[in-house]
C-alpha positions, 0 to 999 in steps of 0.5 A: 303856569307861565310867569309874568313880570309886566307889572313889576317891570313897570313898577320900576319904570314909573320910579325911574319916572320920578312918580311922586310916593304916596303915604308916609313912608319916605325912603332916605336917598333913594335916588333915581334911578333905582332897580329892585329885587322881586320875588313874583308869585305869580297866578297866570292864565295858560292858553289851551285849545278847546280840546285841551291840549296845547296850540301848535307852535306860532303866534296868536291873538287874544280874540276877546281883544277888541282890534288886535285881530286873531292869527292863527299859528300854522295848522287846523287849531281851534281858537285859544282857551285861556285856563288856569288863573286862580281865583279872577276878580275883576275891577268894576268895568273891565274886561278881563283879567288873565293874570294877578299876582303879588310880590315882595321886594327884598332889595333896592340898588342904585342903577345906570340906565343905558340911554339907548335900549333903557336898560338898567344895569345895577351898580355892584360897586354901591352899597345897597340904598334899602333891604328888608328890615332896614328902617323895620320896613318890609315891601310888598305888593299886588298886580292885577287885571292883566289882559293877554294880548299876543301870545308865541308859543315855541316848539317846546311848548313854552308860552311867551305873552304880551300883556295889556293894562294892568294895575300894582301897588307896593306897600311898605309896613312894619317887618313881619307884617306878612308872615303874621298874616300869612306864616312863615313864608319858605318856598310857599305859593301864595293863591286865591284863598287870601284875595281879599278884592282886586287889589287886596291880598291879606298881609298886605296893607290890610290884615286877613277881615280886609282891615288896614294894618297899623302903620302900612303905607302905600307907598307906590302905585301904577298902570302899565303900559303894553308889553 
């Protein structure tokens, strides 16, 4: 299963942006800008042909994308198959959704931005401006509704995907919230069985009957852009 990381690229990027925080968790000194780190668990599509097997080296489109035309890599494939995303939910109106996901965030660094390619670079002389259980606060959040747009896939089978759209929330609640929901966390992979809705995951913000859990706060939330 491919791994993407749109979402939470945009996720830092509305920050950098200086997008207001909703809620009532307001983090102390978190100056802009700043980088995260995540843990993605990730339930993305894969792309098969009709027979199942997987597209000849090369470049492709989504053809249930509407304007984006279809290019067929060199050789006599069939059009592509998206398969394997696990458990879709769809956001009323939309027209698909190829990946969705959740993530925690485990640590928030100050960080220089490189004006001319807008990278950021952490700045390993400072000491960190938040980790989890500081202020008895954990992050974590939900993306979903991605749609593939482009796909290249290499000669050694490797799928790279340009996404289109999408959606993320990042709560912040009290520190343990998810493993209470959820148990203890380890090497699991988080799947369909705890989606709640399409932008619901139990443990997050909301407990496992689709409550909100004391003392959650949403404290960002986005779309993201192509990429």
């Amino acid at each position: 299963m491919k791994t993407k990381i749109v979402m939470l690229l945009m996720a830092g990027a509305l920050i950098l942006a200086g997008q207001a925080q909703a809620g009532s968790y307001s983090p102390d000194g978190w100056g802009m800008p700043i980088r995260f780190h995540i843990t993605d668990y990730d339930q993305g599509t894969i792309w098969v042909t009709d027979a199942g097997g997987n597209p000849d080296p090369g470049f492709y489109g989504d053809p249930r994308v509407a304007g984006d035309g279809y290019i067929n890599a060199p050789g006599d494939d069939p059009a592509l198959i998206p398969y394997g995303a696990d458990n879709i939910i769809l956001k009323p109106g939309a027209l698909n959704e190829d990946t969705w996901g959740i993530v925690n965030i485990d640590q928030v660094r100050p960080a220089e931005v490189d004006e001319v390619h807008y990278n950021l670079e952490p700045q390993f002389s400072v000491p960190d401006l938040w980790g989890t259980g500081d202020d008895n606060v954990e992050l974590w959040g939900i993306f979903y509704g991605n749609t593939d747009k482009w796909l290249f896939v290499s000669p050694t089978g490797g799928q790279q995907v340009v996404g289109s759209g999408g959606e993320f929330e990042v709560w912040a609640q009290p520190l343990g919230t998810f493993e209470g929901v959820n148990g203890s966390v380890g090497d699991k992979q988080f799947g369909s069985a705890q989606r709640l809705d399409y932008n619901k995951y139990a443990g997050i913000g909301y407990d496992a009957a689709g409550n909100p859990i004391a003392g959650a706060t949403l404290m960002l939330s986005g779309e993201a852009a192509d990429g």
